[in-house]
PDB file as gemmi writes it, atoms N, CA and C in Angstrom:
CRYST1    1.000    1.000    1.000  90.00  90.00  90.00 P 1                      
ATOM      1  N   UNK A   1      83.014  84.388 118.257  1.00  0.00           N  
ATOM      2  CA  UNK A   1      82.654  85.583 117.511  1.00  0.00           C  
ATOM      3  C   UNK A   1      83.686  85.767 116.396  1.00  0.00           C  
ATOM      4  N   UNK A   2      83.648  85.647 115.347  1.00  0.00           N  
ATOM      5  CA  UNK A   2      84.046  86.207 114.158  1.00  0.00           C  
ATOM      6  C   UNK A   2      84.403  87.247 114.153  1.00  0.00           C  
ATOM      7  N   UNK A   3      85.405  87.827 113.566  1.00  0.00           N  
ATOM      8  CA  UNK A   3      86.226  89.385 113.359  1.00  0.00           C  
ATOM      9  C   UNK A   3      86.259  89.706 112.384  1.00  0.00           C  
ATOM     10  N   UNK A   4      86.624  90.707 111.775  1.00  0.00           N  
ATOM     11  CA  UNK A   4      86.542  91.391 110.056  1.00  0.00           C  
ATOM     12  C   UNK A   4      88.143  91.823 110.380  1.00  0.00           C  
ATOM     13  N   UNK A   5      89.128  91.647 109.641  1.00  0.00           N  
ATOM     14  CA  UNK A   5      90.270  92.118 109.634  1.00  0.00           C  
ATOM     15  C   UNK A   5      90.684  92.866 108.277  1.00  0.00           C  
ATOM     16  N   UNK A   6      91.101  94.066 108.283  1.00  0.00           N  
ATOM     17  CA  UNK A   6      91.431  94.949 107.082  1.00  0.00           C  
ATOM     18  C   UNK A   6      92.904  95.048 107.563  1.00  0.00           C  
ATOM     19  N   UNK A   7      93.540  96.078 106.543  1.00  0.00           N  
ATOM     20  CA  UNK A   7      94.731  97.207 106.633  1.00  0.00           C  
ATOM     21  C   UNK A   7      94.473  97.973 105.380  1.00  0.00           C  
ATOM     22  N   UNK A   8      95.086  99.407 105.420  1.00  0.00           N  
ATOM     23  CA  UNK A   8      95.391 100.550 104.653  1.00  0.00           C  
ATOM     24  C   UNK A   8      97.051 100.112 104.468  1.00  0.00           C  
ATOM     25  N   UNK A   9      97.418 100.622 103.290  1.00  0.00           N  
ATOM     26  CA  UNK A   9      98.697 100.616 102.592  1.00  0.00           C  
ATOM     27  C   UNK A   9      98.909 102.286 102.956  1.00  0.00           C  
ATOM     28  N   UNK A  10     100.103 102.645 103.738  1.00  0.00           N  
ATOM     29  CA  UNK A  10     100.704 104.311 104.455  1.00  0.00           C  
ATOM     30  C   UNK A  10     101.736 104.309 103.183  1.00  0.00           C  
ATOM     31  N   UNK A  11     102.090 103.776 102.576  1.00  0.00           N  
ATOM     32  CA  UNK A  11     103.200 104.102 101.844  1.00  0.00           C  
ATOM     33  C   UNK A  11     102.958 105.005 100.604  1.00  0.00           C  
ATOM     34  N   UNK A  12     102.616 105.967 100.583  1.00  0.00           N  
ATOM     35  CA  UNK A  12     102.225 106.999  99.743  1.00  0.00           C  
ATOM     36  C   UNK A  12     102.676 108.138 100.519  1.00  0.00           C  
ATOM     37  N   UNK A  13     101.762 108.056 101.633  1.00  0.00           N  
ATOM     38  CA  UNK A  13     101.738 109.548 102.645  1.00  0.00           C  
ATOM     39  C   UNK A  13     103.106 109.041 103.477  1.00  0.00           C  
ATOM     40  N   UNK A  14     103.573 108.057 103.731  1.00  0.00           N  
ATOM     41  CA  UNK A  14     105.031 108.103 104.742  1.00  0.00           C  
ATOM     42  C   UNK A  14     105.950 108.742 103.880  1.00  0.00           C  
ATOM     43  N   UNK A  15     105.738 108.513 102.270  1.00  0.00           N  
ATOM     44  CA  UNK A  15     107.018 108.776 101.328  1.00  0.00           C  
ATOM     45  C   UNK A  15     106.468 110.657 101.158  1.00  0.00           C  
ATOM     46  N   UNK A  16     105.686 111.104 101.316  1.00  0.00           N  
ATOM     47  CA  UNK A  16     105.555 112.299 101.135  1.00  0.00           C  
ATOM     48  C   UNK A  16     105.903 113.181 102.390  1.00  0.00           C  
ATOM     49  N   UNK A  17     106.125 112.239 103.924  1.00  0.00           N  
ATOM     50  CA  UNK A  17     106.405 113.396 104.458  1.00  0.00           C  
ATOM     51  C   UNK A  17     108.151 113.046 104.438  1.00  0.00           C  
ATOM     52  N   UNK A  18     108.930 112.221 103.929  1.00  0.00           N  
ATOM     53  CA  UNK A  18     110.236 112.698 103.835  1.00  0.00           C  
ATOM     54  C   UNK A  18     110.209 112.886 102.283  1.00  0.00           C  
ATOM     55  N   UNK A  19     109.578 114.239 101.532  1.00  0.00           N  
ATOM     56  CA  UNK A  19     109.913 114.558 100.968  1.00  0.00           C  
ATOM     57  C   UNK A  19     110.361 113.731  99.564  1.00  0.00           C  
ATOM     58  N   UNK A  20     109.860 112.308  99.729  1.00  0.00           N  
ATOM     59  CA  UNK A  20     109.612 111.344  98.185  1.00  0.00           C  
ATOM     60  C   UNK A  20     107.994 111.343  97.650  1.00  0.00           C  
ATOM     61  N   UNK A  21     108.252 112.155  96.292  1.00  0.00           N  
ATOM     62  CA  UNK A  21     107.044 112.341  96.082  1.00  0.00           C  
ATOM     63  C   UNK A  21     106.379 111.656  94.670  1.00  0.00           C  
ATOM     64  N   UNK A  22     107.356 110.756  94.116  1.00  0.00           N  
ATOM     65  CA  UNK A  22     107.609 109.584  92.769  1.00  0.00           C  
ATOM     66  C   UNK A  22     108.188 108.453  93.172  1.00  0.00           C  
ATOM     67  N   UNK A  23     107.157 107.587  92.377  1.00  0.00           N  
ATOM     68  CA  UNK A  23     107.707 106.442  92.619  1.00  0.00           C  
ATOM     69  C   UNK A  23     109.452 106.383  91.712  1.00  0.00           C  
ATOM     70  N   UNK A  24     109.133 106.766  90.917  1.00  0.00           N  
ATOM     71  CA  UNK A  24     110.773 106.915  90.357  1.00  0.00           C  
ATOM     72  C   UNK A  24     111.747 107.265  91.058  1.00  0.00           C  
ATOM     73  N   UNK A  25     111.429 108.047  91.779  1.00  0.00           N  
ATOM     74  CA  UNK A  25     112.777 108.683  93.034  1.00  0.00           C  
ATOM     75  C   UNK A  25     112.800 107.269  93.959  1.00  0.00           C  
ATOM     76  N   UNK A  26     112.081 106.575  94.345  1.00  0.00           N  
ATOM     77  CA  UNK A  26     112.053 105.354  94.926  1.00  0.00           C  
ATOM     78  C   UNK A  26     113.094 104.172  94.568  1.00  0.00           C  
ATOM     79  N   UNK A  27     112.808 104.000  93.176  1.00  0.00           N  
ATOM     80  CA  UNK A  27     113.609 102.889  92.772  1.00  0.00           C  
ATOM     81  C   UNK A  27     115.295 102.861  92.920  1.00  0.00           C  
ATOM     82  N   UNK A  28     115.662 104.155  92.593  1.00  0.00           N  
ATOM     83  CA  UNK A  28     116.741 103.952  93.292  1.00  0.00           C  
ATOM     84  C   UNK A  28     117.360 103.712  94.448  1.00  0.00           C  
ATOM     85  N   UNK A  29     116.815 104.179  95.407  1.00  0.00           N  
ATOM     86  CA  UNK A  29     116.878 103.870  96.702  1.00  0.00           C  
ATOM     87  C   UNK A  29     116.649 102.382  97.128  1.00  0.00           C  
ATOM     88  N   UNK A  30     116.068 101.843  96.552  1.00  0.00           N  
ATOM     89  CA  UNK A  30     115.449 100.362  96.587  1.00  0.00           C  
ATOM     90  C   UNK A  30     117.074  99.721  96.147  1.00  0.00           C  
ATOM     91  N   UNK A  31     116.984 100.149  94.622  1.00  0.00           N  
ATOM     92  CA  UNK A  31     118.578  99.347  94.379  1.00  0.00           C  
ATOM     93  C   UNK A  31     119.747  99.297  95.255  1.00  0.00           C  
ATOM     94  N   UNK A  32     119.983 100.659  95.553  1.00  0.00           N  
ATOM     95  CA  UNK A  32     121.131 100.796  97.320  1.00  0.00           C  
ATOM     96  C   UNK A  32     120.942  99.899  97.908  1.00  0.00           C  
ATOM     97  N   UNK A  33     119.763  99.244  98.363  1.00  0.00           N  
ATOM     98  CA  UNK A  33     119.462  98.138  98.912  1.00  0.00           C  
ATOM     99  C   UNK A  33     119.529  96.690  98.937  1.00  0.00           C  
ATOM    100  N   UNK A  34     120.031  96.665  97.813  1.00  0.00           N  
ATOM    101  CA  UNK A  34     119.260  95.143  96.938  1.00  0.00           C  
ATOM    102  C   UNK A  34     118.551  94.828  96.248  1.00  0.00           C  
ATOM    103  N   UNK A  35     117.032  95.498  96.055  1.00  0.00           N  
ATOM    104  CA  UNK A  35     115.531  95.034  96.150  1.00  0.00           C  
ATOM    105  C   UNK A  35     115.476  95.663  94.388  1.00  0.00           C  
ATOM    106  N   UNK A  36     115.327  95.094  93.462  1.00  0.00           N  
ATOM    107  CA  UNK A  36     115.777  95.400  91.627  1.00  0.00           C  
ATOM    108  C   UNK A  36     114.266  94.966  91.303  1.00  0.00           C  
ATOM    109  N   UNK A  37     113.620  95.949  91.429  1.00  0.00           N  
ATOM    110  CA  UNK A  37     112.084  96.334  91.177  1.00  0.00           C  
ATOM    111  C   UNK A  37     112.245  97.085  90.067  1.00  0.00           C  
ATOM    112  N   UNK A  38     111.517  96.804  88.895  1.00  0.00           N  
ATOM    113  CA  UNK A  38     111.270  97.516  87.679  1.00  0.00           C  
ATOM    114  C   UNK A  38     110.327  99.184  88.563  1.00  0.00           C  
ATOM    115  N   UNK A  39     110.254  99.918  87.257  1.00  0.00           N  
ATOM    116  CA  UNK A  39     109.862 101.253  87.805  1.00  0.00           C  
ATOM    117  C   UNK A  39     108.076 100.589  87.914  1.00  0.00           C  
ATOM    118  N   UNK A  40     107.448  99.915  86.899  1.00  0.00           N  
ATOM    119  CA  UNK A  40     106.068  99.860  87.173  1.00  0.00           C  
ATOM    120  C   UNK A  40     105.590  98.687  88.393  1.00  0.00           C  
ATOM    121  N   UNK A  41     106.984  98.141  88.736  1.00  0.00           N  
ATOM    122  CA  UNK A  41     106.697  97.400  89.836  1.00  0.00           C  
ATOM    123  C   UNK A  41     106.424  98.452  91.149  1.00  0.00           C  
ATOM    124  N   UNK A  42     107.564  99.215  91.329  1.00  0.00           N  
ATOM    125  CA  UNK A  42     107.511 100.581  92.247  1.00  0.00           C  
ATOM    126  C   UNK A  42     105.942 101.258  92.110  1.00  0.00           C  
ATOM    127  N   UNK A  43     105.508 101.727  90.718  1.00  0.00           N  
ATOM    128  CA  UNK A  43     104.281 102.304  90.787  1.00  0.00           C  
ATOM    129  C   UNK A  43     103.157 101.783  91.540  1.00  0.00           C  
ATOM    130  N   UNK A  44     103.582 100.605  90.607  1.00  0.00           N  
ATOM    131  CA  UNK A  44     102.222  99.306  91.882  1.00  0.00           C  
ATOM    132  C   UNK A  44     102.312  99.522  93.188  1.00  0.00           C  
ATOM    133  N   UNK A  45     103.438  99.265  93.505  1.00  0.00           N  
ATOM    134  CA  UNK A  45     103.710  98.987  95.014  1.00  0.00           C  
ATOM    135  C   UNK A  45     103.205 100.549  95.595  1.00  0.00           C  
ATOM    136  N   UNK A  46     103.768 101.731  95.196  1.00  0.00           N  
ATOM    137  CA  UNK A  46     103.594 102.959  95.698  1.00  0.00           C  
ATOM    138  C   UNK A  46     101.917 103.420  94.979  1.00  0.00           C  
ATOM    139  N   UNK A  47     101.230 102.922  94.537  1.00  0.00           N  
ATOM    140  CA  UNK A  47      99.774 103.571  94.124  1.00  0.00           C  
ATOM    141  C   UNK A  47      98.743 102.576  94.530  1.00  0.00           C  
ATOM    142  N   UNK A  48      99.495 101.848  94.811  1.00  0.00           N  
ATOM    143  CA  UNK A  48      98.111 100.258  94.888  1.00  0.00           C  
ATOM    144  C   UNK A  48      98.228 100.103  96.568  1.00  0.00           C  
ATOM    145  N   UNK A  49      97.399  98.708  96.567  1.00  0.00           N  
ATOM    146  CA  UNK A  49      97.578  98.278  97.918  1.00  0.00           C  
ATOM    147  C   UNK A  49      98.085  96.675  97.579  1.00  0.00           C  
ATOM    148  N   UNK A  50      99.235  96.375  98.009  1.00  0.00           N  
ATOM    149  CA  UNK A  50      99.157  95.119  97.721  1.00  0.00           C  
ATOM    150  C   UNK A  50      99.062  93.767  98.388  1.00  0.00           C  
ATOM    151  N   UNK A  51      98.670  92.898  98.171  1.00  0.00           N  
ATOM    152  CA  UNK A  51      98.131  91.208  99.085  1.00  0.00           C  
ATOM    153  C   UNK A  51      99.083  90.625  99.150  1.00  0.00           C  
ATOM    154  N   UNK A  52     100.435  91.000  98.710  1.00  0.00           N  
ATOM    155  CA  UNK A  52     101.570  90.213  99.324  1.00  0.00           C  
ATOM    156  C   UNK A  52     102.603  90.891  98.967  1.00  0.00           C  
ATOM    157  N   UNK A  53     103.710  91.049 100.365  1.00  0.00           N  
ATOM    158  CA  UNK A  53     104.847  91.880 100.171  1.00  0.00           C  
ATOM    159  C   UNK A  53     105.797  91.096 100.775  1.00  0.00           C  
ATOM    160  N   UNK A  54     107.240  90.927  99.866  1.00  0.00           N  
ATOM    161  CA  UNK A  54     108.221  90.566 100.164  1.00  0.00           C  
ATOM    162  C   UNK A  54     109.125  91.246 101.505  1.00  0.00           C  
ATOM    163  N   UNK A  55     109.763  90.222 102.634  1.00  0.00           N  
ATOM    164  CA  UNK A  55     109.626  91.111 103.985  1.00  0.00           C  
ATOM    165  C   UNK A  55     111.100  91.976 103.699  1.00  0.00           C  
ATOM    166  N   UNK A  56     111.858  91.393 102.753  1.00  0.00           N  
ATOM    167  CA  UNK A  56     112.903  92.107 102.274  1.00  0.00           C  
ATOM    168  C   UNK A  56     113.014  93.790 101.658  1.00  0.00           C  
ATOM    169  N   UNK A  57     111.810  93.773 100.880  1.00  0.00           N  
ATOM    170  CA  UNK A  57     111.620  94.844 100.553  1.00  0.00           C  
ATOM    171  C   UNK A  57     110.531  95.724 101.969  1.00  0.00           C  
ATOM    172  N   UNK A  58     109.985  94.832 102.601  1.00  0.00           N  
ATOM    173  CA  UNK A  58     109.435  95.777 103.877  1.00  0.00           C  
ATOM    174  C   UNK A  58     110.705  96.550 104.679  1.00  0.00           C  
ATOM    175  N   UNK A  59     111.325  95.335 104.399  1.00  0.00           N  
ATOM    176  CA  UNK A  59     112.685  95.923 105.513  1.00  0.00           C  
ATOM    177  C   UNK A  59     113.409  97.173 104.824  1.00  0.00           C  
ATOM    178  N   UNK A  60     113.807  97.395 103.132  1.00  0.00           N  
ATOM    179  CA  UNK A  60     114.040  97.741 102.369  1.00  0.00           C  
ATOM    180  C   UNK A  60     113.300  99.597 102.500  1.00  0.00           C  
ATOM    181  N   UNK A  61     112.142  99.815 102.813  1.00  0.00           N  
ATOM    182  CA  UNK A  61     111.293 100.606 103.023  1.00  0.00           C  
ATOM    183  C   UNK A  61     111.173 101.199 103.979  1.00  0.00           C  
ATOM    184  N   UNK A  62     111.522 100.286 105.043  1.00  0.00           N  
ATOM    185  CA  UNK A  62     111.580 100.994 106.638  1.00  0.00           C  
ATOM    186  C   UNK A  62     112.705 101.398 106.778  1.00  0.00           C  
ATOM    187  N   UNK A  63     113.742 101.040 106.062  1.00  0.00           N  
ATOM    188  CA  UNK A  63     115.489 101.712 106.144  1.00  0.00           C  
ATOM    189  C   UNK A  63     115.244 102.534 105.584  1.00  0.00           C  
ATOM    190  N   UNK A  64     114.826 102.955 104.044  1.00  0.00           N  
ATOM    191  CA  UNK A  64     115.000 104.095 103.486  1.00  0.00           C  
ATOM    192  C   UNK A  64     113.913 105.479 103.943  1.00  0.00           C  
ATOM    193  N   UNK A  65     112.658 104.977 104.538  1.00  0.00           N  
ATOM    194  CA  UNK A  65     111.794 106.033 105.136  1.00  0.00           C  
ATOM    195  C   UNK A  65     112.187 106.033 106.578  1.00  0.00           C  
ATOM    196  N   UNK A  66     112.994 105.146 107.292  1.00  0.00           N  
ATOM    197  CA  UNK A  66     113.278 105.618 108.672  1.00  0.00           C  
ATOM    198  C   UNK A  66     111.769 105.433 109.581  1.00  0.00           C  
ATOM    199  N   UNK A  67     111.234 104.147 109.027  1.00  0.00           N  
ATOM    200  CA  UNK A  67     110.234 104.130 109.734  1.00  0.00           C  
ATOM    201  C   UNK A  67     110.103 102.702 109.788  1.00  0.00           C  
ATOM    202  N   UNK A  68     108.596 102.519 110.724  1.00  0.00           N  
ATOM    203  CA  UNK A  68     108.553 100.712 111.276  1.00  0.00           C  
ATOM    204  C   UNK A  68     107.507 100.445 110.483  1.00  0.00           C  
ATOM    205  N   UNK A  69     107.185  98.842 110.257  1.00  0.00           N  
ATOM    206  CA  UNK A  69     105.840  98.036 109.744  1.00  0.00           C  
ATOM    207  C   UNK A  69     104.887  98.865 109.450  1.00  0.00           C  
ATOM    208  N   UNK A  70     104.287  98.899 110.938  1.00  0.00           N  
ATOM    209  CA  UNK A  70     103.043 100.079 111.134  1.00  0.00           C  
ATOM    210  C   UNK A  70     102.914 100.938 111.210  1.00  0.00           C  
ATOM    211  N   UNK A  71     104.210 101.818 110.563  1.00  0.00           N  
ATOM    212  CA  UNK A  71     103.913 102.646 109.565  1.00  0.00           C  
ATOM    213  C   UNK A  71     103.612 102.840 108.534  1.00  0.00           C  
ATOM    214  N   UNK A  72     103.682 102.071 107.767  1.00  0.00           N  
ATOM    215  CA  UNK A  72     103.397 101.555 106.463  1.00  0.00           C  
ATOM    216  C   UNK A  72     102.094 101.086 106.418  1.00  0.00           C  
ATOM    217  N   UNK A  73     101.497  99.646 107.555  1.00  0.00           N  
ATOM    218  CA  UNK A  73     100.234  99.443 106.987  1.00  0.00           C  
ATOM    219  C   UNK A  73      99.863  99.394 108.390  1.00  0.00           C  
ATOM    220  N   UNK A  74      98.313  99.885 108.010  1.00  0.00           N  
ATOM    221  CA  UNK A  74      97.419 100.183 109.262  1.00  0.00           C  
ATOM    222  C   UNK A  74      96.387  99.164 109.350  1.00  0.00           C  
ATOM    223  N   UNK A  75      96.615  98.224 110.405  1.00  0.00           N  
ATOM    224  CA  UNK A  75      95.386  97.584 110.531  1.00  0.00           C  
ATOM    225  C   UNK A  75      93.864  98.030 111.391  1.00  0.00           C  
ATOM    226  N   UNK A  76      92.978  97.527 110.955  1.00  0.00           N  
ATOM    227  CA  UNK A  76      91.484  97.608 111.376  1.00  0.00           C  
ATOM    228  C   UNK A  76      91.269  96.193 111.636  1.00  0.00           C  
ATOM    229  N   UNK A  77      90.451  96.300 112.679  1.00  0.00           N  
ATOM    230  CA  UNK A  77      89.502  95.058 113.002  1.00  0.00           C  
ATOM    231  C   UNK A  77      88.161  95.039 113.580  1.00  0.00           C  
ATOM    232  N   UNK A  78      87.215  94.489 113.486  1.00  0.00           N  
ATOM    233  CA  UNK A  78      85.985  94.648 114.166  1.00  0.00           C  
ATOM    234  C   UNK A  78      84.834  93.204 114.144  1.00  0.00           C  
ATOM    235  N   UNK A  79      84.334  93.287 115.462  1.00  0.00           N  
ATOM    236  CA  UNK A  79      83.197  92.023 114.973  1.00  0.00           C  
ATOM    237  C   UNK A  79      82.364  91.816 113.376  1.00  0.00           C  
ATOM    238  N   UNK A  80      82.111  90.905 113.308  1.00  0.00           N  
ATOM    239  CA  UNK A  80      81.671  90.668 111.975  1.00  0.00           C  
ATOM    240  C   UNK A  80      80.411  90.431 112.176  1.00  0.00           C  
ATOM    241  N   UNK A  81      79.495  90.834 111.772  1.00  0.00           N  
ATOM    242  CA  UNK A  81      77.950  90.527 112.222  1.00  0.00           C  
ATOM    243  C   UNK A  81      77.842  89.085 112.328  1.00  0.00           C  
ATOM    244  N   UNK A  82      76.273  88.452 113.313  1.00  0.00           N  
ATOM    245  CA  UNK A  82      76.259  87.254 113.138  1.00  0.00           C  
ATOM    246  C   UNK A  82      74.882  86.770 112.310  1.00  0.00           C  
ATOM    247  N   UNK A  83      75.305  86.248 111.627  1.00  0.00           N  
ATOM    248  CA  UNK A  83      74.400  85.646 110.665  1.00  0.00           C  
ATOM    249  C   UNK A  83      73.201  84.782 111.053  1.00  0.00           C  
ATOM    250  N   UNK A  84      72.313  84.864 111.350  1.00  0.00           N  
ATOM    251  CA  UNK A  84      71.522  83.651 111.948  1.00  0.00           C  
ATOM    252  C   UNK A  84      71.194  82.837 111.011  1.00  0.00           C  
ATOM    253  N   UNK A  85      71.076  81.438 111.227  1.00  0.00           N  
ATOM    254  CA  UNK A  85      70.688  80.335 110.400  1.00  0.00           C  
ATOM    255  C   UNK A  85      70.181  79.662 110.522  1.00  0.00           C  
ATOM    256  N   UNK A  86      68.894  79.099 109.475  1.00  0.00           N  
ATOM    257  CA  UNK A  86      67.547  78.316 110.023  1.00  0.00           C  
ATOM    258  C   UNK A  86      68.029  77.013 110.847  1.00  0.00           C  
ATOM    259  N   UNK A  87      67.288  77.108 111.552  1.00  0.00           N  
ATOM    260  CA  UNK A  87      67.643  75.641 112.430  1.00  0.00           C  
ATOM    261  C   UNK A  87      66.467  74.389 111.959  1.00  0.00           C  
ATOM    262  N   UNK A  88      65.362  74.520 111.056  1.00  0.00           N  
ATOM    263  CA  UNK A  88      64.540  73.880 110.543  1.00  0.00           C  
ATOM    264  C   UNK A  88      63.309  73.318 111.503  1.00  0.00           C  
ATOM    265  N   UNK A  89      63.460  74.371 112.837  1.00  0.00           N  
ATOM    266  CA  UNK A  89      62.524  74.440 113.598  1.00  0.00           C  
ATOM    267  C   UNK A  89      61.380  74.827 113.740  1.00  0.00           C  
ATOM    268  N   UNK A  90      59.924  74.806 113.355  1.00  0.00           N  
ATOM    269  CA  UNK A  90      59.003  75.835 113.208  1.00  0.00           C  
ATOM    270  C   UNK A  90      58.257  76.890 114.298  1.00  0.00           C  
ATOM    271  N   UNK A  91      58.182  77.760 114.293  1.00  0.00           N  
ATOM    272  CA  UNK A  91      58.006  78.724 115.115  1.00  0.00           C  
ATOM    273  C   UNK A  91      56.986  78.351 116.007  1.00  0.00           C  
ATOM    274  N   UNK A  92      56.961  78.466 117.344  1.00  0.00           N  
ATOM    275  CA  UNK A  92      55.936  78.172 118.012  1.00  0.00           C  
ATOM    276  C   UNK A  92      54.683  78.731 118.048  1.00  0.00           C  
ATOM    277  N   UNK A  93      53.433  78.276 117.798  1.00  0.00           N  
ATOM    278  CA  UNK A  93      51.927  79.195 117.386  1.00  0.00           C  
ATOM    279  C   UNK A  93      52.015  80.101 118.284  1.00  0.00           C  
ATOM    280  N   UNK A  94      51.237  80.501 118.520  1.00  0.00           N  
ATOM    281  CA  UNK A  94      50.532  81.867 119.697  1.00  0.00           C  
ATOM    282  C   UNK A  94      49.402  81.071 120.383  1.00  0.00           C  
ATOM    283  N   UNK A  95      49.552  81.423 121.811  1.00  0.00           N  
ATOM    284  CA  UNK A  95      48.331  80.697 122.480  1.00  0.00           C  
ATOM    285  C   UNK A  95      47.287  80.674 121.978  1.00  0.00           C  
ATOM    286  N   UNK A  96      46.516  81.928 121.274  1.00  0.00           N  
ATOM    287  CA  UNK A  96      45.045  82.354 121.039  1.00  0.00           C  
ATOM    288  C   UNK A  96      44.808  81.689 119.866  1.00  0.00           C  
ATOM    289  N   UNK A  97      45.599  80.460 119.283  1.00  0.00           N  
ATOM    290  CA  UNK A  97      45.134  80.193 118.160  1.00  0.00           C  
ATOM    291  C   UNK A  97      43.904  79.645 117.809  1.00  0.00           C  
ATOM    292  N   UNK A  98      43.019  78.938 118.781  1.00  0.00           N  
ATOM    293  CA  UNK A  98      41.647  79.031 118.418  1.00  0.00           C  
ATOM    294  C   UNK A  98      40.787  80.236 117.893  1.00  0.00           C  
ATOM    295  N   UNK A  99      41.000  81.032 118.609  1.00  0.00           N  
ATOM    296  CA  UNK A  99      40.416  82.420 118.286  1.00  0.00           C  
ATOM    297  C   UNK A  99      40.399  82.875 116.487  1.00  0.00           C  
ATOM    298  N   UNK A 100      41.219  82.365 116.112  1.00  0.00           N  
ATOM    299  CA  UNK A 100      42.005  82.904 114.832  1.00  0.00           C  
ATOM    300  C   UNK A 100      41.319  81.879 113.693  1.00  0.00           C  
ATOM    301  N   UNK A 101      40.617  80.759 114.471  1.00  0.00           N  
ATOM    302  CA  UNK A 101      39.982  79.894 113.193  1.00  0.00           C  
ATOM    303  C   UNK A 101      39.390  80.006 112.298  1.00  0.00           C  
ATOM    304  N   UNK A 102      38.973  79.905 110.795  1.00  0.00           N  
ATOM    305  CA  UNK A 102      37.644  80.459 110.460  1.00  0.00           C  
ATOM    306  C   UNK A 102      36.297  79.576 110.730  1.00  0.00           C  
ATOM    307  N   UNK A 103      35.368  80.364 110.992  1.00  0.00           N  
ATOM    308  CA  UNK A 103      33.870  79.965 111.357  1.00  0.00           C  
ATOM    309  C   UNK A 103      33.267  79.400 109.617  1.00  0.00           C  
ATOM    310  N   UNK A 104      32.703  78.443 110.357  1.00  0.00           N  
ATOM    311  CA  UNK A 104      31.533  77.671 109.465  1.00  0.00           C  
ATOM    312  C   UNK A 104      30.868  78.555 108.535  1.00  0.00           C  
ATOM    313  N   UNK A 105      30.821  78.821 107.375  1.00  0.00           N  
ATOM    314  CA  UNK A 105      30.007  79.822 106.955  1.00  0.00           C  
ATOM    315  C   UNK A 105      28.307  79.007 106.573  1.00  0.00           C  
ATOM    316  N   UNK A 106      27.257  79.344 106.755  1.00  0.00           N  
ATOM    317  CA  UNK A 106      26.126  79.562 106.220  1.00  0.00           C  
ATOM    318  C   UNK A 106      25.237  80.323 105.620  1.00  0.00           C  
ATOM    319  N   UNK A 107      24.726  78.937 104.502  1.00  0.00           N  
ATOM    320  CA  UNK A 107      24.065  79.609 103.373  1.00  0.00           C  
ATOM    321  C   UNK A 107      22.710  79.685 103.773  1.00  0.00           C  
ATOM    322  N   UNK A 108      21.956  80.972 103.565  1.00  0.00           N  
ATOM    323  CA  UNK A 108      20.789  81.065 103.640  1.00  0.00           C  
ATOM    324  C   UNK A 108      19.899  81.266 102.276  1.00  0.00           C  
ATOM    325  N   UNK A 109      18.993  80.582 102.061  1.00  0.00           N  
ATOM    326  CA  UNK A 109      18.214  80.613 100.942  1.00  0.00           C  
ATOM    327  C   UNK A 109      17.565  81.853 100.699  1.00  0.00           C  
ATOM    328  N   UNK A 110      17.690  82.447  99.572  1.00  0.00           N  
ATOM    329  CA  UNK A 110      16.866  83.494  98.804  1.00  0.00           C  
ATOM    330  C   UNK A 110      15.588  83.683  99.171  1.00  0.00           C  
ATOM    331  N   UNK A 111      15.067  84.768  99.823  1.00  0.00           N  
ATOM    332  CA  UNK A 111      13.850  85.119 100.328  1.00  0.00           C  
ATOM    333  C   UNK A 111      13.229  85.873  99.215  1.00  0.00           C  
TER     334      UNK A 111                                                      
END                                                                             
């Protein structure tokens, strides 16, 4: 069975409940750290969702919000529907298929 795997990006709402409410107030905190992110890199990171994060700066994030991974991103998962696919088999008739024939038609001459 196939799975559908997502996540949500928390790093918006984790930075709002300690009271960081700009990505600008961010970047500095980042530098304390190490992690020398331009400010529109910060915006990205804090407005977007992003497909690949450096684990330095994860780590970077969980020190300065005082929080873990999954806090930050929330995963989802769920079966993935299953697709059926022709097997190039043809469907088996129905017993009554005589029944279903058409009849001989006849012509009768003009009276």
């Amino acid at each position: 069975m196939k799975r559908k795997v997502g996540y949500t990006w928390r790093l918006r709402e984790v930075m709002a409940q300690h009271q960081i409410f700009t990505a600008t107030e961010l970047v500095p905190l980042l530098h304390e750290r190490g992690i020398d992110l331009s400010a529109s890199q910060v915006h990205r990171l804090v407005s977007g969702t992003p497909e690949r994060l450096s684990l330095q700066v994860m780590a970077a994030l969980c020190d300065i919000l005082s929080c873990t991974p999954a806090d930050l991103v929330a995963t989802t998962a769920e079966n993935a529907g299953v697709r059926k696919t022709a097997t190039g088999d043809l469907p088996t008739p129905p017993a009554n298929v005589a029944k279903l024939r058409p009849r001989a038609a006849r012509i009768l001459p003009d009276a």
